[in-house]
C-alpha positions as CSV (number, residue, x, y, z in Angstrom):
1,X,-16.2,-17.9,-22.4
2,X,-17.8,-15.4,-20.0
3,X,-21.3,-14.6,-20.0
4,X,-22.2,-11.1,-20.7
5,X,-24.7,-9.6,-18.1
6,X,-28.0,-9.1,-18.7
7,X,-28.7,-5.2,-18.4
8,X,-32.6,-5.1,-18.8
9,X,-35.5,-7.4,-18.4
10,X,-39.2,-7.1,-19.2
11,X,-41.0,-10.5,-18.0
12,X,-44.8,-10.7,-18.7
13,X,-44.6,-6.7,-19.2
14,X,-48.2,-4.9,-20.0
15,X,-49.2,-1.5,-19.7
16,X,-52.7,-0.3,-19.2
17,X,-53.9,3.6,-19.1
18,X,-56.8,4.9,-17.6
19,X,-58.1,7.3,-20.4
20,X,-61.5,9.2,-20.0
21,X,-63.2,6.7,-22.6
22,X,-62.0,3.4,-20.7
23,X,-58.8,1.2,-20.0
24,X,-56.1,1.6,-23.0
25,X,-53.3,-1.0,-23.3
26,X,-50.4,0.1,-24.6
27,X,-48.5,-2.9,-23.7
28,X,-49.4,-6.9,-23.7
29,X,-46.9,-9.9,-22.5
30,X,-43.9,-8.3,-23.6
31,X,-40.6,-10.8,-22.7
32,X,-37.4,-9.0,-23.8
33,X,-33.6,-9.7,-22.8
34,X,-30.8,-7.2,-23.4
35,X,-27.1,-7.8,-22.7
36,X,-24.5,-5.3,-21.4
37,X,-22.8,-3.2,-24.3
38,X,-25.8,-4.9,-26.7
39,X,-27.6,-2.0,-29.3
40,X,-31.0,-2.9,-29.6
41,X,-33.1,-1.1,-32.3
42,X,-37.3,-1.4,-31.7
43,X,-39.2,-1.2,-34.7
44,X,-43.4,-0.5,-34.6
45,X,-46.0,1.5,-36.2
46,X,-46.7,4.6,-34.0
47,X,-48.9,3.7,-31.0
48,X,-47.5,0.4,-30.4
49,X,-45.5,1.4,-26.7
50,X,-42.1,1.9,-28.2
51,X,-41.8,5.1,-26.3
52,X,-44.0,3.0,-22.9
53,X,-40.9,0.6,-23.1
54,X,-38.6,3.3,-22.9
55,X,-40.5,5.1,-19.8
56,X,-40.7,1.4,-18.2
57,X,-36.7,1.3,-18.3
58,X,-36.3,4.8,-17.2
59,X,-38.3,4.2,-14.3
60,X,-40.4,7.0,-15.2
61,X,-43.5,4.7,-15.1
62,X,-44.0,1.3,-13.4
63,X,-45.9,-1.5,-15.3
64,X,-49.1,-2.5,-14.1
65,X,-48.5,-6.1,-15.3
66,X,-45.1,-8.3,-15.4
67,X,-41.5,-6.9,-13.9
68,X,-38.7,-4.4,-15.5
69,X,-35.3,-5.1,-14.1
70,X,-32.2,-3.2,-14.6
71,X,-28.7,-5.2,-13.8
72,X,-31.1,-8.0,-11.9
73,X,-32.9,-5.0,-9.8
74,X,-36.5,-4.0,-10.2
75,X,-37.4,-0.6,-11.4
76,X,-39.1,1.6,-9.5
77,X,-37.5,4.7,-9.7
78,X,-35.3,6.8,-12.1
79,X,-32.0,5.5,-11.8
80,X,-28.0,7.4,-11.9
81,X,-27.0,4.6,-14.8
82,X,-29.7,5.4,-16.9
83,X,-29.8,8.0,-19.8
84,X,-31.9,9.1,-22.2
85,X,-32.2,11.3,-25.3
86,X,-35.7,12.5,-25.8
87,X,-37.1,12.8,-29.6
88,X,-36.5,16.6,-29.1
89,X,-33.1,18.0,-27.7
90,X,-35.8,19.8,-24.6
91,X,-32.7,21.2,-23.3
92,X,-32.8,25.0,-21.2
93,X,-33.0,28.1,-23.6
94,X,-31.9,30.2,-21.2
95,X,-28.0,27.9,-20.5
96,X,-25.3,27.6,-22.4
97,X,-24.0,24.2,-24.3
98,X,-21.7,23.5,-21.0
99,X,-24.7,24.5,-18.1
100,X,-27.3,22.1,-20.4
101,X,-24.7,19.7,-20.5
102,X,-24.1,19.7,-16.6
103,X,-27.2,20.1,-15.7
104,X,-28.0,16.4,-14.5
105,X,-25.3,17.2,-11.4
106,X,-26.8,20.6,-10.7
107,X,-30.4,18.7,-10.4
108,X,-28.9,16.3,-8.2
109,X,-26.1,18.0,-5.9
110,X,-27.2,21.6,-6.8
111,X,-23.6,22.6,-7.5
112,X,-21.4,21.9,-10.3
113,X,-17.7,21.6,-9.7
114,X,-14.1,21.6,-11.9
115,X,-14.6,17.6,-12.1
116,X,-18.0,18.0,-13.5
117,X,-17.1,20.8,-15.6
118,X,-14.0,18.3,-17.4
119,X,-16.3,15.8,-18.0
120,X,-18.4,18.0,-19.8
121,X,-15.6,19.5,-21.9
122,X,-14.5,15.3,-22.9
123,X,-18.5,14.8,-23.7
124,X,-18.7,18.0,-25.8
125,X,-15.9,17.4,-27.4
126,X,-16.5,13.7,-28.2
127,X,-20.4,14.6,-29.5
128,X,-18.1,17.2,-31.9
129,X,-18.8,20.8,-30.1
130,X,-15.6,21.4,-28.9
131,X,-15.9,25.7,-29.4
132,X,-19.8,25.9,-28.5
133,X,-19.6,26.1,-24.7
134,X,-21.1,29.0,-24.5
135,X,-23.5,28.9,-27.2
136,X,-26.9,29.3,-26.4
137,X,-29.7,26.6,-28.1
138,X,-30.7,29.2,-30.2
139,X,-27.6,29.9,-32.0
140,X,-27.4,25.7,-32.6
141,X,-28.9,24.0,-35.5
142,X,-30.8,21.1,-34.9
143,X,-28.6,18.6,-35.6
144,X,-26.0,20.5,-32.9
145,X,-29.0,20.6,-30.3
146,X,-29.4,17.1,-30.6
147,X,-25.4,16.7,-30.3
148,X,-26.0,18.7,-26.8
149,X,-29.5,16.8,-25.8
150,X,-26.7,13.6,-26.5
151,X,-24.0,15.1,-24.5
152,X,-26.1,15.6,-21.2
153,X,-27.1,11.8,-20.9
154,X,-23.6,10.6,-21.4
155,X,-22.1,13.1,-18.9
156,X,-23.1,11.4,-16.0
157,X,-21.8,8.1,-17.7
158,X,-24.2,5.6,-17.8
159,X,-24.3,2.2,-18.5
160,X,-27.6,2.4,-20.5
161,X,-28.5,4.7,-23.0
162,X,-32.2,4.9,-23.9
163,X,-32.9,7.1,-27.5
164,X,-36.5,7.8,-28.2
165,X,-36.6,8.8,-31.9
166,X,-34.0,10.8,-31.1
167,X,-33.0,11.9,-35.0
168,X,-36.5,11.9,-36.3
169,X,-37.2,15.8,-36.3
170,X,-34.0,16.2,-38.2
171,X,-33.2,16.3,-42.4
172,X,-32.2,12.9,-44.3
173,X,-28.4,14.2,-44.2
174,X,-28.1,15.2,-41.0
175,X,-29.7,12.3,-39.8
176,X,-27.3,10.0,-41.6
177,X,-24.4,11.7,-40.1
178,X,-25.7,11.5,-37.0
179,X,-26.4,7.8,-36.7
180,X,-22.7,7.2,-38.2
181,X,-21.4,9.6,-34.9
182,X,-23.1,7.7,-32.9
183,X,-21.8,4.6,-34.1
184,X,-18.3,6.0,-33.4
185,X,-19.9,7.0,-29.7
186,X,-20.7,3.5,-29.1
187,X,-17.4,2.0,-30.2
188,X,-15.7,3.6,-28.4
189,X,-17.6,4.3,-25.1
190,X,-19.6,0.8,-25.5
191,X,-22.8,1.5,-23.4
192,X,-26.2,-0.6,-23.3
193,X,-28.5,0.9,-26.1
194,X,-32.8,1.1,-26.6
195,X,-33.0,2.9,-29.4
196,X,-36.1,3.3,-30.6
197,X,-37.0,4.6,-34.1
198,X,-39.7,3.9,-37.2
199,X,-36.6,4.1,-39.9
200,X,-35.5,0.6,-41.3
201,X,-32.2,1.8,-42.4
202,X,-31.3,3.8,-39.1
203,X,-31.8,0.4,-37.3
204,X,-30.2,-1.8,-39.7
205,X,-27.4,0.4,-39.8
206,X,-26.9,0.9,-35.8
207,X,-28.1,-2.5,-33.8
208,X,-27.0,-5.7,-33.2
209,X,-30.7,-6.7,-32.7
210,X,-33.9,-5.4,-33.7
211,X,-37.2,-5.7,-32.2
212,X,-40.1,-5.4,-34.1
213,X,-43.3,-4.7,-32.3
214,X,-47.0,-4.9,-33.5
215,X,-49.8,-2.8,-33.5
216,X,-51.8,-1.9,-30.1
217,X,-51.5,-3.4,-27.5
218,X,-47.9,-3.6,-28.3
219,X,-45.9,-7.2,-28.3
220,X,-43.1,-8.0,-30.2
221,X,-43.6,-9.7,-33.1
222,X,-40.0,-11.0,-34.4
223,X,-36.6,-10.5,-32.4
224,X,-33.7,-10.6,-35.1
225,X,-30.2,-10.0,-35.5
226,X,-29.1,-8.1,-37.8
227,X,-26.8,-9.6,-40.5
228,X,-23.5,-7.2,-40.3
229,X,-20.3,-7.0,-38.3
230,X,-18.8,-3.4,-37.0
231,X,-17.2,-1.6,-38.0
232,X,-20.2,-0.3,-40.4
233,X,-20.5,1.8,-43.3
234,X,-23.0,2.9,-45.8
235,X,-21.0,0.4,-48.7
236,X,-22.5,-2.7,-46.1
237,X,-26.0,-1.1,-46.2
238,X,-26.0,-2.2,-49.7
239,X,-25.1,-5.6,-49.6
240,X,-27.5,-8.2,-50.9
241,X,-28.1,-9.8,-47.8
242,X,-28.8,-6.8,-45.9
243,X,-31.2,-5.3,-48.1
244,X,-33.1,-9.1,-48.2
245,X,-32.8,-8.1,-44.2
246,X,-34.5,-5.2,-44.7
247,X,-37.2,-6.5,-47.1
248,X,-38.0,-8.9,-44.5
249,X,-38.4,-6.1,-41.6
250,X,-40.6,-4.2,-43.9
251,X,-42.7,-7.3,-44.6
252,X,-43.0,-7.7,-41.1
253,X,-44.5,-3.9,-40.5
254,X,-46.9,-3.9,-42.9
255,X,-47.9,-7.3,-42.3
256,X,-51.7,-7.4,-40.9
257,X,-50.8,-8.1,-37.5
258,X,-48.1,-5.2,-37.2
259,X,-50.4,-2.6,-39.2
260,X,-52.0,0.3,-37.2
C-alpha cells in the first residue's frame, strides 16, 4: 500500500509577539502531521493560536521557533497551492460574484481571461450560485457570501484548503447546511483541509482528525480520530459512540489545562 504524502508540518513550532506590555506566546512546541486529501478539525478555547497555525501555513507569518513545511518545503512565503477562507467572506463590495471569485488571477497576472472566467463558472456552480454572477455582496445573504468567499479559494485549485471559523458568523441552520456542502466539496474535489472552528459537532461531523489545543501558549493537547466513516449524515451524529466522542472532546476543553 502506498503512502500518502505528508502535506503540512509543524516541528517544534512556537510563536512569540512583541506586544507593548512584553513578549506574548501564542504558540509552544507544537508537532503536527497532516496527510494529502486528510480534513483536520482544531479545537481550542479562543486565544489558544488556532488562527497563528493557520497564518503559519499560509505563509502569512513565519514562526519564530520550530519549522512549517508544506509538501516537504519550508514556508516562507504565501504560496499558489494554498487557500483560505477567512471567518468573514471580506470579499470586494464594489465586484460582482464572478470578478470576487476571479480575483486571485487578477492580483497575480492583472488580467483575467475566458479560461479563468470557466473555472469560475464550475466553482460557482459547484458552491451552488449558478445565476448570481453578477450579483453584488450586498444583494447575497450571508450564507451566499460565504459560498462566494469559498468559491475564490478553490478557483485557483489548491491542494490545501485552510478555513478559519469560516461558518461561525452565520445562523445554526445555515451553518448546518453549510458544513454538509462542504462535505460534498470535499468528496468530490478531495483537497488537504485545516479547519479551524470552536463547535464540537461541526468538527465531529467534517474531519477525519481533530486537534484539540489548550489554553495560551497554545499546544495540542490530544490528536484523535474521529470515530465515523464517509459518507456522513446527521443520523451518524447520533450514534452512541459518536456522541461518547464528543463527550470526551468536551471533557477535554473544559478540562483545567485547556480552560482560558
Amino acid at each position: 500500500m502506498a503512502l500518502v504524502p505528508e502535506a503540512i508540518r509543524f516541528k517544534a513550532v512556537g510563536q512569540t509577539f512583541a506586544t507593548e506590555s512584553g513578549p506574548l506566546t501564542a504558540l509552544s512546541g507544537v508537532d503536527l502531521s497532516i496527510a494529502q486529501h486528510e480534513f483536520v478539525a482544531v479545537l481550542g478555547p479562543s486565544g489558544c493560536g488556532k488562527s497563528t497555525l493557520l497564518r503559519l501555513t499560509a505563509g502569512l507569518m513565519t514562526p519564530t521557533k520550530g519549522h512549517v513545511s508544506v509538501f516537504g518545503h519550508a514556508v516562507d512565503t504565501p504560496r499558489d497551492d494554498v487557500g483560505i477562507v477567512f471567518q468573514q467572506a471580506t470579499l470586494l463590495p464594489w465586484a460582482n460574484v464572478l470578478d470576487n471569485v476571479t480575483f486571485p488571477a487578477k492580483h497575480k497576472r492583472g488580467r483575467v481571461d475566458d479560461m479563468d472566467r470557466a473555472r469560475a463558472a464550475e466553482v460557482i456552480e459547484a458552491v451552488g450560485l449558478k445565476g448570481f454572477e453578477t450579483r453584488l455582496p450586498a444583494e447575497l445573504s450571508g450564507g451566499m457570501q460565504q459560498r462566494v468567499g469559498i468559491a475564490r479559494a478553490l478557483f485557483l485549485n489548491p491542494d490545501i484548503l485552510l478555513m478559519d471559523e469560516p461558518f461561525s458568523a452565520l445562523d445554526a441552520l445555515t451553518r448546518d447546511a453549510m458544513g454538509f456542502e462542504l462535505l460534498k466539496l470535499w468528496q468530490s474535489s478531495p483537497k488537504t483541509v485545516m479547519f479551524i472552528t470552536h463547535s464540537i459537532p461541526e468538527a465531529v461531523l467534517l474531519a477525519d482528525r481533530i486537534v484539540v489545543m489548550s489554553a495560551r501558549p497554545g499546544r495540542i493537547i490530544a490528536d484523535l480520530r474521529v470515530p465515523l466513516g464517509r459518507p456522513r449524515d446527521e443520523r451518524a451524529l447520533r450514534a452512541p459512540e459518536v456522541q461518547d466522542f464528543a463527550a470526551h472532546l468536551r471533557e477535554l476543553l473544559i478540562a483545567k489545562e485547556a480552560m482560558i
